[in-house]
Each structure stands twice: as C-alpha cells, then as structure tokens.
C-alpha positions, 0 to 999 in steps of 0.5 A: 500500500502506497498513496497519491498525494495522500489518497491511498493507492494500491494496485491490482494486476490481471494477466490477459486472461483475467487472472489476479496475480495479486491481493490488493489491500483496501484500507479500512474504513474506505467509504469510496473505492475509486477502481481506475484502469489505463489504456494500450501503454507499454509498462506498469510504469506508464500506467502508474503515471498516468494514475499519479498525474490524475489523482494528484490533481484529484487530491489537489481538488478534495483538500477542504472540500466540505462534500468529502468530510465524511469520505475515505477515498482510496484508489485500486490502479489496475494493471493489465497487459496492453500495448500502445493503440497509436504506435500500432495504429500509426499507419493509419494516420497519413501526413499527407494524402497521396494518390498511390492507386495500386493498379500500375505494375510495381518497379522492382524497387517498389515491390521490394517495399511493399514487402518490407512493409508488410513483413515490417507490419507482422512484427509490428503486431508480433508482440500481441500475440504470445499463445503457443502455437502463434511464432508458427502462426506468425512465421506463415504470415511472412512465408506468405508475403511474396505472393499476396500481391496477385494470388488470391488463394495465399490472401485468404490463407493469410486471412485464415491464418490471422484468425487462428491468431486471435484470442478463441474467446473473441471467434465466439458468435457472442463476442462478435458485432458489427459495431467494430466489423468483428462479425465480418472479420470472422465470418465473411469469405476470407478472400473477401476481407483481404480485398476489403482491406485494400479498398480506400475508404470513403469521402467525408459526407461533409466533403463530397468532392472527390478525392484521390484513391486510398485516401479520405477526409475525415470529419475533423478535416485531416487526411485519412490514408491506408497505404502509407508510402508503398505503392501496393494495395496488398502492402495496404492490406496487410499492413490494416488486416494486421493493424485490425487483428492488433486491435480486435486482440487488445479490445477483446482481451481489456473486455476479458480482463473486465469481465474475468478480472475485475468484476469478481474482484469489486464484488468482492470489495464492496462489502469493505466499502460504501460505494465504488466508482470506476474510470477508464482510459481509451481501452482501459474505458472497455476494461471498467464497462466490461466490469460494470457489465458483469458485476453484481454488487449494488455498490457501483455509483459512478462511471467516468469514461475518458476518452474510451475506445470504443463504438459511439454506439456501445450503449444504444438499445436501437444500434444493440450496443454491446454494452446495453446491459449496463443501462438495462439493467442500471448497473451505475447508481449515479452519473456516467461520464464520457469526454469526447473530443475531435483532437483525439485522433487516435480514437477519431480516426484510427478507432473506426479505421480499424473498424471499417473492414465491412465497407460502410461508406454512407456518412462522414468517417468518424463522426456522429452519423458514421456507424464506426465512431468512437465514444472517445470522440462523439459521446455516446450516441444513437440512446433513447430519449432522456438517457442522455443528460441535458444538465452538463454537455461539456467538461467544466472548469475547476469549481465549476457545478456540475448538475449530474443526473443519476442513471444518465449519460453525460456526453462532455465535449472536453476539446477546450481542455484535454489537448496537448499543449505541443499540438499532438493527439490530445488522446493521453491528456486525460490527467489535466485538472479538469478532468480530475475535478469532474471524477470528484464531482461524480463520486460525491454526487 
C-alpha cells in the first residue's frame, strides 16, 4: 500500500486472461473505492503515471472540500497487459494524402517495399500475440508475403491464418458485432476481407468532392490514408488486416480482463466499502464497462469514461450496443461520464479505421452519423430519449457545478481542455485538472 498525494493507492494486476496475480489491500474504513484502469501503454510504469498525474490533481481538488468530510477515498490502479493503440495504429494516420492507386505494375524497387512493409507490419503486431502455437502462426504470415500481391488463394490463407491468431474467446458468435466489423472479420469469405482491406475508404459526407484513391477526409478535416508510402494495395492490406487483428486482440482481451478480472474482484470489495466508482482510459474505458457489465454488487455509483475506445454506439438499445446491459439493467447508481473530443485522433480516426473492414461508406468517417465512431470522440450516441443528460454537455472548469443526473449519460465535449499543449493527439491528456475535478464531482454526487 502506497498513496497519491495522500489518497491511498494500491494496485491490482490481471494477466490477459483475467487472472489476479495479486491481493490488493483496501484500507479500512474506505467509504469510496475509486477502481481506475489505463489504456494500450507499454509498462506498469506508464500506467502508474498516468494514475499519479490524475489523482494528484484529484487530491489537489478534495483538500477542504466540505462534500468529502465524511469520505475515505482510496484508489485500486489496475494493471493489465496492453500495448500502445497509436504506435500500432500509426499507419493509419497519413501526413499527407497521396494518390498511390495500386493498379500500375510495381518497379522492382517498389515491390521490394511493399514487402518490407508488410513483413515490417507482422512484427509490428508480433508482440500481441504470445499463445503457443502463434511464432508458427506468425512465421506463415511472412512465408506468405511474396505472393499476396496477385494470388488470391495465399490472401485468404493469410486471412485464415490471422484468425487462428486471435484470442478463441473473441471467434465466439457472442463476442462478435458489427459495431467494430468483428462479425465480418470472422465470418465473411476470407478472400473477401483481404480485398476489403485494400479498398480506400470513403469521402467525408461533409466533403463530397472527390478525392484521390486510398485516401479520405475525415470529419475533423485531416487526411485519412491506408497505404502509407508503398505503392501496393496488398502492402495496404496487410499492413490494416494486421493493424485490425492488433486491435480486435487488445479490445477483446481489456473486455476479458473486465469481465474475468475485475468484476469478481469489486464484488468482492464492496462489502469493505460504501460505494465504488470506476474510470477508464481509451481501452482501459472497455476494461471498467466490461466490469460494470458483469458485476453484481449494488455498490457501483459512478462511471467516468475518458476518452474510451470504443463504438459511439456501445450503449444504444436501437444500434444493440454491446454494452446495453449496463443501462438495462442500471448497473451505475449515479452519473456516467464520457469526454469526447475531435483532437483525439487516435480514437477519431484510427478507432473506426480499424473498424471499417465491412465497407460502410454512407456518412462522414468518424463522426456522429458514421456507424464506426468512437465514444472517445462523439459521446455516446444513437440512446433513447432522456438517457442522455441535458444538465452538463461539456467538461467544466475547476469549481465549476456540475448538475449530474443519476442513471444518465453525460456526453462532455472536453476539446477546450484535454489537448496537448505541443499540438499532438490530445488522446493521453486525460490527467489535466479538469478532468480530475469532474471524477470528484461524480463520486460525491
């Protein structure tokens, strides 16, 4: 047991299969449980980082608050085995849009690029996958680069082999949804999946001029491309199908760790405390709703959701979000959170990028009206009347009162406060006060 800033902190770690490697220890007398879980970072250090940066300002933002005199916060981080989202899915987010076409003949040198790219794309990936019987899985993958380019027998191989690769519990029919293409992934001809791979993606709905192939406008006005700097649409497609599996790997093992890990786990620790309350960062976001959506203690007061990879759609009874018990089956007593922002480009762009593979082209790519959005970058969407809160529509300023409703949504547009201050992706900078100050506002609610 440590603390951050004078909270209490201790941490609980999963592997991906959601079994506990450790006992936590709650103090005594904690009235609220704050459970918070990060996103795809490469160490523990990177995690607890994060955790130190948000609950300082937390703490900074309690002190002589008269709402916490009779409250014992502690905090219990959550550590589990992820890796980046954006580094895996930098091939997704060109520069600069180019028209690369893919139909000329390929100069020697061009063809020796794509190769590079694609085996460069499979030991991108490598490190997700580490079950046995997946350095053979993975070794085909390469065998089969040379002849992706015009052989379509290989490229359904390909796309056979990538299946073999994922996680059994994410092939299971109930696993899958065309929230995120899982079902296509899967069940569609493999044939067909590489080839959807190597489609451009469509123009902004907002943007009906034409653009050049492999490219697209994305609502927020930067370019989309699929292909990089090689000029081979098989080099395109491997590069999405393994981008893809990467993310359909880490999305299906942060709603394992969820469901299998953390949710046993706070039912456990509720009967310590008077009420919880969990925060989830990008896929860390799956991770707290996956527990939310499984647990059955009575004890779950808030849930905050920052910046969270998932479908915009995830919680709508009309879209069947696969999430929809956790507003069925009122599982959060209180306020529900989610920042939204179009500066996060990790979740704007690459999350429906990586979602794309069925080919929907009918509305703007990423935003409201497209069936692939993020949480993280529109709040949640297509709910049924009065789910979502009219009270608070945006991530206030420090002090500022939040008129929270219990039960409902609250879709917070965070765009003045959570970006980086450089101009980069605004996807990390979820610690900043503000952000804290709205979680101390829901767990007091």
């Amino acid at each position: 047991m440590t603390d951050i800033k004078g909270i209490p902190y201790t941490q609980v770690k999963f592997d991906k299969d959601g079994r506990r490697e450790n006992a936590p220890q709650v103090p005594a007398g904690t009235t609220d449980l704050i459970v918070v879980s990060h996103g795809w970072n490469n160490t523990e250090d990177d995690a607890v980082d994060l955790y130190t940066k948000l609950f300082s300002n937390y703490s900074d933002q309690i002190k002589g608050d008269p709402a916490y005199k009779d409250r014992r916060v502690a905090i219990l981080g959550v550590i589990w085995p992820a890796k980046k989202f954006d580094e895996l899915m930098t091939q997704l987010i060109a520069k600069s849009a180019q028209d690369s076409g893919g139909a000329k003949s390929l100069t020697p040198a061009e063809h020796k690029a794509a190769q590079d790219a694609m085996h460069a794309a499979i030991d991108r990936a490598a490190p997700a996958f580490d079950d046995p019987g997946d350095s053979d899985r993975l070794a085909e993958l390469h065998r089969l680069v040379p002849s992706l380019n015009d052989n379509a027998a290989d490229q359904a191989a390909f796309v056979a082999t990538l299946r073999e690769l994922l996680d059994p519990q994410s092939q299971r029919a109930d696993q899958q949804h065309d929230e995120d293409s899982s079902d296509f992934l899967f069940n569609a001809d493999a044939e067909q999946v590489f080839q959807s791979a190597t489609d451009p993606a469509p123009a902004s709905a907002a943007d009906p001029e034409p653009v050049p192939p492999q490219t697209a406008k994305a609502e927020s006005g930067q370019a989309l491309s699929f292909i990089g700097d090689v000029f081979s649409k098989a080099a395109n497609a491997v590069t999405n199908l393994l981008n893809v599996s990467t993310y359909f790997e880490m999305k299906q093992r942060a709603g394992t760790v969820g469901k299998n890990g953390a949710a046993p786990l706070i039912d456990e620790l509720a009967a310590k405390v008077d009420r919880i309350h969990l925060v989830g960062h990008s896929f860390g976001g799956r991770l707290v709703t996956a527990t939310a959506a499984n647990s059955n203690t009575s004890k779950l007061h808030s849930l905050s959701l920052l910046q969270a990879a998932f479908s915009h759609n995830g919680f709508s009874k009309k879209r069947g979000g696969f999430f929809r018990e956790v507003v069925t089956k009122k599982r959060v007593n209180g306020p529900i959170f989610v920042t939204h922002t179009k500066k996060d480009t990790a979740v704007g762009l690459a999350y429906p990028a990586a979602s794309r593979l069925s080919g929907d082209t009918g509305k703007a790519f990423g935003g409201p009206d497209d069936k692939f959005g993020g949480i993280g970058s529109n709040g949640a969407q297509q709910m049924e009347d009065k789910e979502i809160s009219e009270t608070a529509k945006t991530l206030l300023a420090v002090r500022a009162a939040y008129q929270w409703q219990a039960g409902k949504f609250h879709n917070l547009d965070s765009t003045e406060f959570i970006v980086d201050p450089n101009g980069g992706d605004a996807h990390g900078w979820v610690f900043v006060p503000e952000v804290a100050w709205a979680i101390s506002r829901a767990v007091v609610s």
